[in-house]
Structure formats: structure tokens, C-alpha cells
C-alpha positions as CSV (number, residue, x, y, z in Angstrom):
1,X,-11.7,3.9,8.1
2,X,-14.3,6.2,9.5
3,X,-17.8,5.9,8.1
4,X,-18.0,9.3,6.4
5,X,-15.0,8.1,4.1
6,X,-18.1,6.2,2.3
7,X,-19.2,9.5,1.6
8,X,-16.3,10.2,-0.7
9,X,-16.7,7.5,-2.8
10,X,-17.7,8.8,-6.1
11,X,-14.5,11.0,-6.0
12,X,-12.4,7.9,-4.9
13,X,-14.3,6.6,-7.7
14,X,-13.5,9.1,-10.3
15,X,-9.8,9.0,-9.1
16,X,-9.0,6.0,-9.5
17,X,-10.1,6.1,-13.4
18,X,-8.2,8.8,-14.3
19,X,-5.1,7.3,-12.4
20,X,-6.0,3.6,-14.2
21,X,-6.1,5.3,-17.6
22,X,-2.9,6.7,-17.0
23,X,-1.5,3.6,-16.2
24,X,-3.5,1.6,-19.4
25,X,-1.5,4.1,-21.3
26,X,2.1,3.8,-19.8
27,X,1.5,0.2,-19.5
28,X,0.4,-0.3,-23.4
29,X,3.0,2.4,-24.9
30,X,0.8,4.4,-25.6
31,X,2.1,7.4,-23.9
32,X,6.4,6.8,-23.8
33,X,8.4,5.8,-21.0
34,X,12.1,6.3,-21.7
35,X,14.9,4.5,-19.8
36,X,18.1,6.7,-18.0
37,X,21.5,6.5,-19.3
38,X,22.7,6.4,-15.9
39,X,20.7,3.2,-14.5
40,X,18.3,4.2,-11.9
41,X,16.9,2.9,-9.0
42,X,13.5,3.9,-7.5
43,X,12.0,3.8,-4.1
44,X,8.7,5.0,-3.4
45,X,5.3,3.9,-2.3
46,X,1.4,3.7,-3.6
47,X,0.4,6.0,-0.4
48,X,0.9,9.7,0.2
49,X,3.9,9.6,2.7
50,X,4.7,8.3,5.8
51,X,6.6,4.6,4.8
52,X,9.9,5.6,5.5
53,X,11.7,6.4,1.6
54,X,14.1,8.6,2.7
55,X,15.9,6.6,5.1
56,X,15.3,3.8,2.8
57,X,17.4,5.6,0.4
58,X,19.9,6.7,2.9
59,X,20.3,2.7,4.0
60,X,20.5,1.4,0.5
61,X,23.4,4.0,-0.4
62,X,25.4,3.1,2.5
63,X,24.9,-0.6,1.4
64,X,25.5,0.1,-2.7
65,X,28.1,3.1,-2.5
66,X,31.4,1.5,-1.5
67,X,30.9,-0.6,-4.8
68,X,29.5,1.9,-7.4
69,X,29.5,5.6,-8.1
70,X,26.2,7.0,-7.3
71,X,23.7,9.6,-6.8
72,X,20.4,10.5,-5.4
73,X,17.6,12.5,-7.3
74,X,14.6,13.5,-5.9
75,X,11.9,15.9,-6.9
76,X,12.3,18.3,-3.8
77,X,8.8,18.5,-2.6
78,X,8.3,21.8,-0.5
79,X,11.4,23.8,-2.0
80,X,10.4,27.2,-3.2
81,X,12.7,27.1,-6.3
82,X,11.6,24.9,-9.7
83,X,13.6,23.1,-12.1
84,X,17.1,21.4,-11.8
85,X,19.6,21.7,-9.3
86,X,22.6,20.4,-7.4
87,X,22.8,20.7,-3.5
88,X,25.8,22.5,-2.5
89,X,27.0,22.8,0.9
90,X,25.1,26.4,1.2
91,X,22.1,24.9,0.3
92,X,18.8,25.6,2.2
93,X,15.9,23.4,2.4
94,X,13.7,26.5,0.9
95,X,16.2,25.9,-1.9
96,X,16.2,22.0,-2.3
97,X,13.9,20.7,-0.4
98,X,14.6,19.0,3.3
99,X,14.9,15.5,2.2
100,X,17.6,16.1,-0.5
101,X,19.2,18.4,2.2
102,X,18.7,15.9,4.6
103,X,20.8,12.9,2.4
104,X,23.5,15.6,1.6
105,X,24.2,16.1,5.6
106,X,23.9,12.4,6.0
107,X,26.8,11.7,3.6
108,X,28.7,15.1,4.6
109,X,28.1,15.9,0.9
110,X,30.1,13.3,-0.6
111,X,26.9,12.0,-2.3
112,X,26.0,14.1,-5.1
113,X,22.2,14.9,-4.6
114,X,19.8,16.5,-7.0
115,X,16.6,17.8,-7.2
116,X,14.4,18.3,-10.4
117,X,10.3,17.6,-10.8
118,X,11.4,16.0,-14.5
119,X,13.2,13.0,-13.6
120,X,14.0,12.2,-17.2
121,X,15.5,15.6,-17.9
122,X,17.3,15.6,-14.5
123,X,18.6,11.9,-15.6
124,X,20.4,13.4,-18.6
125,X,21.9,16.5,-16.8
126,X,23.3,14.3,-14.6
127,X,24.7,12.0,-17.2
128,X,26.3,15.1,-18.9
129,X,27.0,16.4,-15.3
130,X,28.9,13.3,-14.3
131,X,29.4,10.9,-16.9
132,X,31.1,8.2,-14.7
133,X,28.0,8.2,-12.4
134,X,27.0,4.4,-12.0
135,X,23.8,4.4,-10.2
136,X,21.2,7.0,-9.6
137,X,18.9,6.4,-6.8
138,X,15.4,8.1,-7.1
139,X,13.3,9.0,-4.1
140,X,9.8,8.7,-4.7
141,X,9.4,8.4,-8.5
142,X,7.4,5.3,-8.7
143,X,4.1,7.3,-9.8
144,X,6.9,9.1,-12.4
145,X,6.0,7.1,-15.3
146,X,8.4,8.5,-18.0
147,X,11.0,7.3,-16.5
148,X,11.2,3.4,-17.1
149,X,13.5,2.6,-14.4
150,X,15.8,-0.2,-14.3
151,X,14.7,-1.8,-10.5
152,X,12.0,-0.3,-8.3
153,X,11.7,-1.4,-4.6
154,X,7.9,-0.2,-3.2
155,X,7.7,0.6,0.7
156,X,4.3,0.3,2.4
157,X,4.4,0.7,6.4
158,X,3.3,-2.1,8.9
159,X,0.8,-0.2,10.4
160,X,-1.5,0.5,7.3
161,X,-0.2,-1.7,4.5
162,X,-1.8,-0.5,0.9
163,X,-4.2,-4.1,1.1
164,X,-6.0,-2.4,3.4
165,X,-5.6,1.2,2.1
166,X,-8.5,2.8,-0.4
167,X,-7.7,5.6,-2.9
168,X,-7.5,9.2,-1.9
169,X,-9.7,11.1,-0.4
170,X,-11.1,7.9,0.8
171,X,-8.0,6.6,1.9
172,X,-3.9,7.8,1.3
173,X,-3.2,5.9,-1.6
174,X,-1.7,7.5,-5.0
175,X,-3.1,5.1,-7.5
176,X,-4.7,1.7,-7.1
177,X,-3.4,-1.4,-5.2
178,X,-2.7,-2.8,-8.7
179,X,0.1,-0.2,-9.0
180,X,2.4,-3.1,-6.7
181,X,2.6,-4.8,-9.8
182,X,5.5,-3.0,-11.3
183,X,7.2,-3.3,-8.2
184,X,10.3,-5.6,-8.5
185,X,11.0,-5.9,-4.2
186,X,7.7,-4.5,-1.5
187,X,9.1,-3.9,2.0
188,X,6.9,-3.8,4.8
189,X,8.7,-0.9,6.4
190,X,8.6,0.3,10.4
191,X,8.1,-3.3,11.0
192,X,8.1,-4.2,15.1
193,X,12.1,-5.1,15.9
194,X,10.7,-8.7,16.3
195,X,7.9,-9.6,14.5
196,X,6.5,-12.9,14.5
197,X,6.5,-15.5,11.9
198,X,2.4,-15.0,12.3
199,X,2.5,-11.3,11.6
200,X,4.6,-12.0,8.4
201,X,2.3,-14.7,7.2
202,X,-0.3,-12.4,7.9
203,X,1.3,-9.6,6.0
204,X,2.3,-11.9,3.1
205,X,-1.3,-13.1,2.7
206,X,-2.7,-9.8,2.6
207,X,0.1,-8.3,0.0
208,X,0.5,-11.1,-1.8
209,X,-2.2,-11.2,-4.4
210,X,-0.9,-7.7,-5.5
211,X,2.5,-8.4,-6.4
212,X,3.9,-10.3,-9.2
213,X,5.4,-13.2,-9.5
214,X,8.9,-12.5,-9.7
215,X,8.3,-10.0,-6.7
216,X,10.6,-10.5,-3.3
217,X,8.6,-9.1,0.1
218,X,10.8,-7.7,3.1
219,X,10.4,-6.7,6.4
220,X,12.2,-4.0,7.5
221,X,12.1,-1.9,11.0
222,X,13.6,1.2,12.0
223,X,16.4,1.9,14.8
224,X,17.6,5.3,16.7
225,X,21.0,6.5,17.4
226,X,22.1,8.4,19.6
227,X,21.1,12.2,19.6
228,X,23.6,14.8,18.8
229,X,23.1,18.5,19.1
230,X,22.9,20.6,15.5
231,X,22.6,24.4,16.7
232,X,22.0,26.8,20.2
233,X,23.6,26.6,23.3
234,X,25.9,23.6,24.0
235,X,24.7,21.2,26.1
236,X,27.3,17.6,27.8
237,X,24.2,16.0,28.3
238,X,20.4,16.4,28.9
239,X,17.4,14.8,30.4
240,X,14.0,16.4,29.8
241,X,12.7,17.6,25.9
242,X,10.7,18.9,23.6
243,X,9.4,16.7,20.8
244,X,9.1,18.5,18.0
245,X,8.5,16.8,14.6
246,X,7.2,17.5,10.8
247,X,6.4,13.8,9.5
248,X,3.6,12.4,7.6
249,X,3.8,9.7,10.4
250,X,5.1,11.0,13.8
251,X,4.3,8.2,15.6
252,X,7.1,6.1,15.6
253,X,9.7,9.5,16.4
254,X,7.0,9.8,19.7
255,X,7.1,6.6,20.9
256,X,10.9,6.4,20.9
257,X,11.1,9.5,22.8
258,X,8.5,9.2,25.4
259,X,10.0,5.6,25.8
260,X,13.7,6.9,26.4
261,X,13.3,10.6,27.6
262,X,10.9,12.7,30.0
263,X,8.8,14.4,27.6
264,X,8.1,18.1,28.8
265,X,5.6,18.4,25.4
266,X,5.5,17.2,22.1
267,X,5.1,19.2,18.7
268,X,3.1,17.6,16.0
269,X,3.3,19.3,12.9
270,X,2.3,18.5,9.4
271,X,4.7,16.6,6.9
272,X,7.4,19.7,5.2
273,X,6.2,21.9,8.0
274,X,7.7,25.8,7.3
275,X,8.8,26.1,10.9
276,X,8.6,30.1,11.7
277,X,9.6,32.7,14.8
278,X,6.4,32.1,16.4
279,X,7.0,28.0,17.1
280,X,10.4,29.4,18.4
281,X,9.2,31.3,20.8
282,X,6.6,28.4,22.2
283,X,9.5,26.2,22.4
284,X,11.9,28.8,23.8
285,X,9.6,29.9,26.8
286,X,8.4,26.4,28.0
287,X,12.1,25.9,28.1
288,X,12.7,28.5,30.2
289,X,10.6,27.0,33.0
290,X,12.8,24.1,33.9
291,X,16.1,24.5,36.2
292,X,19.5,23.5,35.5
293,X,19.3,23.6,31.7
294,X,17.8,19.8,32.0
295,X,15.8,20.4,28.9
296,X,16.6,20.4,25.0
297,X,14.7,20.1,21.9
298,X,14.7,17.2,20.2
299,X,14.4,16.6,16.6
300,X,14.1,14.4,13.6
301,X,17.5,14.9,10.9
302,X,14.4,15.8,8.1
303,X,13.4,18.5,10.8
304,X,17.5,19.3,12.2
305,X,18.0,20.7,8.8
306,X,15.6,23.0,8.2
307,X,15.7,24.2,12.0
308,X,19.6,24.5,11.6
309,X,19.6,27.6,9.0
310,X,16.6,29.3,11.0
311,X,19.2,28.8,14.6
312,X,21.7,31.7,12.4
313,X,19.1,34.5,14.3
314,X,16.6,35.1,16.0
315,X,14.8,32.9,18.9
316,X,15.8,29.7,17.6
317,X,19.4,30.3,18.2
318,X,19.3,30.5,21.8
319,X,17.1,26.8,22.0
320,X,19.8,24.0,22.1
321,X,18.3,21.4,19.1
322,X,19.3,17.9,19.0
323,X,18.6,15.6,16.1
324,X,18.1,11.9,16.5
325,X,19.3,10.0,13.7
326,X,16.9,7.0,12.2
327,X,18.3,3.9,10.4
328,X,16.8,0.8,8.6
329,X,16.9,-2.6,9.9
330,X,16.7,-5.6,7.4
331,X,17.0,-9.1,8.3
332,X,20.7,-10.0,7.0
333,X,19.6,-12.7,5.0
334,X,17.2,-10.3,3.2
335,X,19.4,-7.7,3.2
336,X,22.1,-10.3,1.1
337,X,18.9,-11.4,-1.1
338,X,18.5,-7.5,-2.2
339,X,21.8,-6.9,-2.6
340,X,22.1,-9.7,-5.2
341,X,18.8,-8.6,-7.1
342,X,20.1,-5.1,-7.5
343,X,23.7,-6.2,-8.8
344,X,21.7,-8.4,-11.0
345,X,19.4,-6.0,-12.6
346,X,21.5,-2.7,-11.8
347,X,24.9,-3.8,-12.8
348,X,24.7,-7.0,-15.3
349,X,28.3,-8.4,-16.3
């Protein structure tokens, strides 16, 4: 943390009471929480983006959906519409957000996905929607404190776990480290492929005193797939691109491709990013200097989406965009330890 942080102090300070009352009163019943009648499962995190949640939510459908009926709800940060909705198969990211429109590609729309900033409300249209709906997976509700849900899993990311993180502005988290307590499985998420018994000591003394005692901690790390091409001119194969991504953590997306491709430059852009004409045309001419049609854009799926409806005109339809698809990892044995939690609390006999 940079020295001048300490500056913001007092309004780290004065965040983090208004945040702890919030809690007191949630926690004391004071203020209501109300439970789904669909039983809901949330992912989410204490910091501001950037652990990994919706390819968390993507791996934990795969593993849940061939045994229960289920949805995703999210709140669909960065849409330009408000209240309820389904994502249909016309749907735009201005529309839903890029996340939910993200899952629905995923799952070639055979996951219904939803989007609506009132979780409880959205709960009970979806019930009434789809009454036989088993599960409902929420992404990023764990701050959502009307909603008691029935099992929360928290992500935090290896390379700046909350026990070391300090409240906003000072840091990136949401609400103190306390918050872990409610948390019924943490996962140490982007984890390295092989971490070392050491590291997850490490990790598990630092985390540890945050989480309670019925708590399980994971360690998770992320792999790649292989790219495949989303919009412009087809291209058999490729060996040179352009980076381009919108995360609150590019870094991992950047290593990967400067480690497997030669990199003609790389886009960094803020999380949600509104990619407009004027990014095409950047992309589009430094494409235009290399020979043999060597080079391609390449993407992250968040990112394909959004880029995908602006490819129907203009200079983004003549750049040939790639996606590269992300997936979890989990240790099998943990993956077979979370699996029985969820049936446990999710689906009792």
C-alpha cells in the first residue's frame, strides 16, 4: 500500500462505521433479512472486483446443473436498463449487463439468467416465473443483506487476499475483514497451478482468524482454452495479437498471452469498459501493418460479448476477434468436499 493511502484514513475510517452498523443491524434483526423460495446460492467477495465470481459461477453450474434445475441472478452492473429482466438470445450487454450475457453464451442459453438490483424481489419473480427452479445461483450478492441466503461461498484472489486488504479508499475492500464471517466456504481464487503446501499454510494463517469455525478454505487456480474466433474476417489460424481486455484484474489474461502468443500490443481498459468506434479504429490500423493476416484480436468471453454486437457495423467488423475461454481449477478432493457441503445445505433430504 502506498504511503499516501494513510492519508485517507479518516474516510476509511468513517466507512467502515457506516458499513459495521449496517451489519450490527442485519446481524441483530434489526433491519429484516428474508430467505428465497427458490434456495439460493451466493458467490461474491469483501473487495471491489477482480477474484474471479463469474467464472466461479460458470464452474459451479457445470458441476451442480446435471443434478438440479437452476438459475443464475445477478444484479447486471454496467447495463443501461433498471429493474427485472430475463436474457433472451437478442439480448445486449447494454441491456443485461456483460456478465449475465456472458453465462447465457456460456451455456448456449440453456441456463436461465436474470438480472435485477433487488435480489429478493427478482427471487420471487423467478419463483412465479419458474416454479420448478431448484437452485438459484447469485453473482455477487454477498454485501445484499436482505436476502438471507441458504450457502454463501466468498472468493478472495491469491495475489491480494482480504488479510492484507484495508477498506476503500484506503484499500478495495466493500466492508470490513469481519464480513468472512458469514461465509460458509472462502476460496483463494487465481491460485498458482501448483502451489506449495508453504503457500497454503501461509494463506491459511493469514485467513484463518477471519473465518468461522465451521468455515472450509480452497484453493482454486484458473486455466485457458483454446481461442475461438466470435466476429470479422475468418481466420484457420493465427500467430501475432492484440490484447485487448476490460477486467478489474488483467493481469492474469496478459500473462497467458504474452506467455503463449507474440503480443503486437496489449489494451488495458477499466473493468465494464463501453468499448466505442474510436478503440476500433486503434485496433484496426495497427492490424493493418502486419503481412499475411498473422494478426487477430484477442479477447476475454466478458469482453467477446460486448465486442460481438458492436462487429454488426462499422470498424469492428472488419477486425477478426477471438475470445479465450477461462475455467476454474479445484483440487478434486476439494472439489468433492464442496459438492457434499452444497447438497447438504442446498438440497437436505
Amino acid at each position: 500500500m502506498p504511503w499516501y493511502a494513510y492519508l485517507l484514513a479518516p474516510t476509511a475510517f468513517l466507512f467502515h462505521g457506516i458499513t459495521a452498523a449496517r451489519n450490527f443491524l442485519f446481524d441483530r434483526g434489526l433491519i429484516r433479512s428474508q430467505k428465497s423460495p427458490i434456495p439460493t446460492l451466493v458467490v461474491g467477495n469483501l473487495s471491489v472486483g477482480g477474484t474471479g465470481k463469474t467464472p466461479w459461477v460458470a464452474f459451479l453450474v457445470e458441476l451442480l446443473h446435471q443434478e438440479r434445475l437452476l438459475g443464475t441472478l445477478s444484479r447486471g452492473y454496467g447495463r443501461k436498463t433498471k429493474g427485472f429482466l430475463q436474457v433472451q438470445p437478442d439480448s445486449s450487454a447494454a441491456e443485461v449487463g456483460d456478465e449475465p450475457l456472458q453465462l447465457f453464451t456460456h451455456f448456449k442459453g440453456e441456463i436461465p439468467v436474470f438480472v435485477g438490483e433487488d435480489r429478493v424481489s427478482a427471487a420471487q419473480k423467478i419463483h412465479q416465473l419458474l416454479p420448478n427452479l431448484q437452485l438459484l445461483v447469485l453473482d455477487d450478492a454477498f454485501q445484499h443483506r436482505k436476502l438471507d441466503p441458504h450457502f454463501r461461498i466468498l472468493l478472495t484472489p491469491y495475489a491480494s487476499p482480504f488479510s492484507t486488504d484495508h477498506l476503500l479508499p484506503m484499500g478495495r475492500l466493500r466492508e470490513s475483514r469481519a464480513g468472512a464471517k458469514r461465509a460458509d466456504v472462502v476460496v483463494v481464487t487465481k491460485c498458482p497451478a501448483k502451489l506449495s503446501l508453504d503457500e497454503k499454510n501461509r494463506l491459511t494463517q493469514g485467513l484463518g482468524p477471519y473465518l468461522n469455525a465451521g468455515a472450509d478454505l480452497f484453493f482454486s487456480s484458473i486455466t485457458y482454452g483454446l481461442p475461438y474466433q466470435v466476429s470479422g474476417p475468418l481466420r484457420a489460424s493465427f500467430s501475432k495479437v492484440i490484447a485487448l481486455s476490460g477486467l478489474a484484474d488483467n493481469r492474469p489474461f496478459m500473462d497467458y498471452c504474452q506467455q503463449n502468443f507474440k503480443v503486437l500490443e496489449t489494451f488495458f481498459f477499466p473493468d465494464h469498459h463501453p468499448y466505442a468506434e474510436p478503440d476500433a479504429e486503434r485496433i484496426a490500423k495497427l492490424l493493418a501493418q502486419e503481412k499475411g493476416n498473422e494478426g487477430v484480436l484477442l479477447t476475454t468471453e466478458k469482453d467477446a460479448v460486448k465486442l460481438k454486437s458492436l462487429a454488426r457495423s462499422g470498424m469492428w467488423s472488419e477486425i477478426p476477434i477471438f475470445a479465450l475461454p477461462i475455467q476454474v481449477a479445484l483440487d478434486l478432493s476439494q472439489q468433492e468436499l464442496l459438492l457434499q457441503r452444497l447438497r447438504k445445505n442446498l438440497f437436505p433430504s
